[in-house]
N, C-alpha and C positions, 0 to 999 in steps of 0.2 A: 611521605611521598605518595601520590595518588597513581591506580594502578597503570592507569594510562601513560606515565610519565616511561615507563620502562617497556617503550613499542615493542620492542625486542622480543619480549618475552609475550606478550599478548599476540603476536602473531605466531608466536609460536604453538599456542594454543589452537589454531588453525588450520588442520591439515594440510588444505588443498593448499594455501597460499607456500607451500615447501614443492610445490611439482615444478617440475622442469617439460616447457613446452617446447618442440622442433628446438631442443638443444639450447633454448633460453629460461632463464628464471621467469614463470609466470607473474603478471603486471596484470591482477584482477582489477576492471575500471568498467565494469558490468554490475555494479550494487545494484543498479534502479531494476533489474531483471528478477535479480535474485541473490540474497547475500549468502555470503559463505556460513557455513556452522561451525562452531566451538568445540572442543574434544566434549566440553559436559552437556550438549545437548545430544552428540554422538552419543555417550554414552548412554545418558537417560531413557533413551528409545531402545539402546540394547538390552539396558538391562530391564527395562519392561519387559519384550519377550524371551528374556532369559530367567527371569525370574516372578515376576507379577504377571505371566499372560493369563487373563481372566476376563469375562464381558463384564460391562458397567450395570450398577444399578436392577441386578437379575439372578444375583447368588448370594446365598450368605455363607458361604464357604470363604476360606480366607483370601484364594489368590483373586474371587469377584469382588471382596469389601478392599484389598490393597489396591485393586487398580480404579475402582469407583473412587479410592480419597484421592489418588493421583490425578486421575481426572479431572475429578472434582477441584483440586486444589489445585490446576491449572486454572480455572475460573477466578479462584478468588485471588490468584498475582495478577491474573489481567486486569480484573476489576479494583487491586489497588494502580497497578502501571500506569493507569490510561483516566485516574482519580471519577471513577464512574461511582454513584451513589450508594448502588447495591450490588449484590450478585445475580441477582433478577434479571436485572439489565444487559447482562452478558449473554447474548446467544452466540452460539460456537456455532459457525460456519466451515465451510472449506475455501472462505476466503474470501475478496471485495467484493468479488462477481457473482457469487449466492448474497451475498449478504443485500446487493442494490436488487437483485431481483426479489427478495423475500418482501423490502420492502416495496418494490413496482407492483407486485402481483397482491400480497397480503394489504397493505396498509391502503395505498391509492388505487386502485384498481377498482375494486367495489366502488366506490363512490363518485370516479371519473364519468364527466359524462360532455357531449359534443360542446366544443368550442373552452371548453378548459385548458388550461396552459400548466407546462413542468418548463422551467426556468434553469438551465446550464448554461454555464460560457463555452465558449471556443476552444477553450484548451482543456474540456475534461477527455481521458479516457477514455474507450469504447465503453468498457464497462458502467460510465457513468453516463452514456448518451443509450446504445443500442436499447438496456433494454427500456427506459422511456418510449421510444418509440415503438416499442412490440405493444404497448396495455394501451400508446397513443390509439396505433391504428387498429383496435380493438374496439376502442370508445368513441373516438372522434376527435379526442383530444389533439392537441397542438402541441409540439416540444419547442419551446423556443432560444433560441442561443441568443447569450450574451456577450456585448462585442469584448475585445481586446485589443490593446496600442501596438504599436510597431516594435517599443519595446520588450513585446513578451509579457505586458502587464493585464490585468484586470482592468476592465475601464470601470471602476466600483460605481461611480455617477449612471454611465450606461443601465451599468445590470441593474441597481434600484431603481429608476425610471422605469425596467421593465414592470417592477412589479405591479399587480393592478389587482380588482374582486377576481378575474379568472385563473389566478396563478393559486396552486392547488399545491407545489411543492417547487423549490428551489433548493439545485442540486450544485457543489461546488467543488472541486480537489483543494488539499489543504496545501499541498505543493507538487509541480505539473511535472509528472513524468517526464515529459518532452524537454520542457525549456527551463526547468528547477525555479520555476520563479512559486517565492511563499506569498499566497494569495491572503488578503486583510480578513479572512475569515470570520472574527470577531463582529464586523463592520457589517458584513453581510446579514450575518445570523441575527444581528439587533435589528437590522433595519426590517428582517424578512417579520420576526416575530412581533414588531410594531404596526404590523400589517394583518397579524392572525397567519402568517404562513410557514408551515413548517418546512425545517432545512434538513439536508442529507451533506452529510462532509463525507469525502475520500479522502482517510488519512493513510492508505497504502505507503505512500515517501515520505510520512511526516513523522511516522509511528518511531522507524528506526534511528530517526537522528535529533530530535528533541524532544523535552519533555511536554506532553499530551495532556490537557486536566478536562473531561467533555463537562462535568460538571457546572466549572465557571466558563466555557465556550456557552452552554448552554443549548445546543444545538438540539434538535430532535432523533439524529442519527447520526452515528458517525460511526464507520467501516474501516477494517486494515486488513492486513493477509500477513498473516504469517512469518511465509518462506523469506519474505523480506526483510524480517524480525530476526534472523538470526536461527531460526528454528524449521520445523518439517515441511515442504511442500501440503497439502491440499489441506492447512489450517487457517482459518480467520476467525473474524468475530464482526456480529453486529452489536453496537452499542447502543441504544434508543430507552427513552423517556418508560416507565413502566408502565405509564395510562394510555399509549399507545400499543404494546404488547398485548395488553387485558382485552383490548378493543379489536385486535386485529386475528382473522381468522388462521386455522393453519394453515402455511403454504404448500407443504408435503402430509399426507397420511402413513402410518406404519406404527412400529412397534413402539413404546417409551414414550412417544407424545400423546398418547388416553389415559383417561381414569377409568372408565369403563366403556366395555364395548357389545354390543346385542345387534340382531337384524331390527330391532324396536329403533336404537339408536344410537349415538355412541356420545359419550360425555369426555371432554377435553382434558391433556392436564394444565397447571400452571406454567405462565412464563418463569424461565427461557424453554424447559422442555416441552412445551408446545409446538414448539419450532423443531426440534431434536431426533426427529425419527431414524428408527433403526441403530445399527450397532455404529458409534461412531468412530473417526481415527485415533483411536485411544493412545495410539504410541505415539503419534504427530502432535495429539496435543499436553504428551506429556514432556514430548520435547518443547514446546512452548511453550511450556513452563521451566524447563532448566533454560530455556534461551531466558525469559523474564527473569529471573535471579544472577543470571550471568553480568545483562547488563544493567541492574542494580545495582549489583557489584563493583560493577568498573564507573555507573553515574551516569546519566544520561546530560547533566549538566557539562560533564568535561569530554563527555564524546561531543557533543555541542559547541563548545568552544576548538577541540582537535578538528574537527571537518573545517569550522568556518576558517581555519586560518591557512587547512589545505584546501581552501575552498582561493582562498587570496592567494595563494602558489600558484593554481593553475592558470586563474583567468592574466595572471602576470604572463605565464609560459604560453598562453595560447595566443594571448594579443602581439607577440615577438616574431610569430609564423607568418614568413611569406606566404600571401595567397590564401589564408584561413579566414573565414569569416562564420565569427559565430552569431547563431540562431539568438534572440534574445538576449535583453538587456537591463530586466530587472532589477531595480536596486535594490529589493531581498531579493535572494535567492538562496538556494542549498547549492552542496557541489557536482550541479547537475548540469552537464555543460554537451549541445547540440552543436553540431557544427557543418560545413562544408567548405570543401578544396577547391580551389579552382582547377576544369581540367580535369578532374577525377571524381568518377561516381563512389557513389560511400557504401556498397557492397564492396567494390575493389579495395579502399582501402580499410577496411576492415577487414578481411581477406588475407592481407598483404601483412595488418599489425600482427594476427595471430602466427605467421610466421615468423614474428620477431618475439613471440610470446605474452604480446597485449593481446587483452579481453577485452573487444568495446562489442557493440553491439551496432548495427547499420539496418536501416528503415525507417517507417512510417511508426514504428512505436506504439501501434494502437492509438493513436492521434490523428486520423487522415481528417479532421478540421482546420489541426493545429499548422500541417502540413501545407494545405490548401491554401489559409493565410497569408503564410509564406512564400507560397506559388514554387514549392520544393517538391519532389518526388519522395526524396528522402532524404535521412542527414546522421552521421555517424554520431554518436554518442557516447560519453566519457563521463560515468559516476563513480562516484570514490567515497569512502567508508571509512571510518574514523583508525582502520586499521592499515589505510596506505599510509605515504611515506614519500618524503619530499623526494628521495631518490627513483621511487617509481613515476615520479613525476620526469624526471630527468631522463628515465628509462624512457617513458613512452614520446617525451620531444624527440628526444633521438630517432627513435624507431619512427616515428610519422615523418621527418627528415630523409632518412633512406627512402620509405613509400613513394615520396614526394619525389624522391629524383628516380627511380624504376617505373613511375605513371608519367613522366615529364617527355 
């Protein structure tokens, strides 16, 4: 029996998902924020500073060499997880959002110049738009958005029509925060590279619920975070080609990322710690590595198949709601489901479910394109993690029921 078969017992591994909110069993439906952690990532970070606190790569003393393999050896599970080439290719971030700007500022930045174009759709995260247009209007450059359907989809014909000699990088999410639709990524990344143009994938909501190979994607970068992952707030990673790394300068100065340093001049180190400076979250990303063995453990193939089929629960339970109409309509999607009530703004009732012990989240999501679109303010949101459960499904119909008739 695969471990997944016995929910029971893998939520129980979960602390938080055992609280009791205003007097209800908590109904966590907030993954796409940020997922819960495992008692052995809890641990792992405890017992980091219970036992290994030590700085990285700076002691040769025992408890500096025990937390440098830790470290260290969160690198090499990510760089198996995520089936990346080498270790090299791994630079540890504190997340998507360093990880797009290291590449906005390092990689294209230098070379950008007036009338260049960076190529995103519609539905990327701010993280994958803002900072394009900080190095745009620096250079001259252009960010250009690629359209999307009424569905919530990728218009894939669109965005490769955009591409052209002045497109310098095209940037894409591997599945949209906002509306869970899984964008043909593959499709993208062939057509851009047939072109000479390199690609930036956002795999923040992809990382956690299937399996990742950037390898055979082939992409020139591909970004996740962490906290999503199952593990510590302010960890990520960039993933990118190593003839890219070699070529691109550092984005921060400080300590660990020199060979040598003089008033004469200062000599570099190698990728990834080129990128690396100063003492980094040692204990964050040593819990992201007990999160990466966790869910190797449990398979990311059958967390994969557990969501899609709670992913067919809901969209059943949502299409039954009077008055509900959900945001997008993607035929892939994750279980990542936007929505709106008729009659009621989606602060209120997100407001309203946390009094019944649901956790959704309500806004713009960092998508005010995707928003725009839509010609919506905002819209309540409902993501779910291989660790829900057709009864908190049932749980949260219920509770959006009541909502619905105390806004009515």
């Amino acid at each position: 029996m695969s471990r997944i078969d016995d929910i029971d017992a893998i939520r129980a591994e979960f602390p938080q998902l055992a609280r009791i909110i205003h007097g209800k069993p908590l109904v966590y439906f907030d993954n796409a924020n940020t997922a819960q952690k495992p008692h052995a990532v809890i641990a792992a970070v405890s017992g980091y500073f219970s036992e290994h606190n030590g700085n990285v790569a700076r002691a040769v003393h025992t408890l500096g060499e025990e937390a440098t393999s830790l470290y260290e050896g969160a690198r090499d599970k990510l760089m198996r997880f995520v089936g990346a080439r080498s270790r090299e290719e791994i630079v540890l971030t504190r997340g998507t959002t360093e990880s797009i700007n290291l590449v906005a500022y390092s990689f294209l930045r230098p070379t950008l110049k007036p009338g260049d174009e960076i190529l995103v759709s519609r539905m990327e995260h701010h993280s994958n738009i803002v900072p394009w247009q900080l190095v745009a209007a620096e250079t001259g450059a252009i960010v250009v958005p690629a359209p999307i359907t009424d569905r919530g989809e990728l218009d894939v014909d669109g965005m490769i029509a955009l591409m052209n000699s002045r497109t310098r990088l095209v940037g894409l999410t591997h599945v949209s925060n906002a509306l869970g639709t899984i964008n043909p990524i593959k499709t993208i990344i062939d057509a851009a590279a047939a072109r000479a143009i390199p690609t930036l994938i956002d795999g923040s909501q992809a990382a956690p619920h299937f399996k990742i190979d950037v390898a055979a994607l082939n992409c020139d970068f591909y970004v996740l975070t962490g906290h999503k992952l199952f593990a510590p707030t302010g960890t990520g990673a960039l993933i990118a080609k190593r003839a890219h790394l070699d070529a691109m300068p550092p984005f921060m100065g400080g300590g660990e990322m020199i060979r040598r340093v003089s008033f004469e001049g200062t000599s570099f180190n190698d990728p990834p710690h080129k990128f690396e400076p100063g003492t980094p979250n040692i204990a964050g990303f040593i819990g992201l590595g007990a999160a990466i063995d966790w869910l190797d453990a449990v398979g990311m193939d059958a967390i994969a198949a557990r969501e899609t089929h709670l992913r067919d629960v809901m969209l059943s339970a949502l299409h039954e709601i009077p008055g509900l109409r959900l945001i997008g309509a993607a035929r892939e999607r994750a279980a990542v489901f936007s929505f709106v009530v008729d009659g009621a703004h989606a602060h209120d009732i997100a407001t309203l479910l946390d009094q019944e012990g649901v956790a959704v989240r309500s806004g713009h999501h960092c998508t005010h394109p995707t928003m725009q679109f839509f010609g919506l303010p905002a819209t309540v949101r409902a993501s779910l993690s291989f660790y829900n459960t057709e009864a908190e499904i049932a749980a949260f119909v219920a509770a959006l029921a009541k909502v619905r008739r105390m806004l009515a």
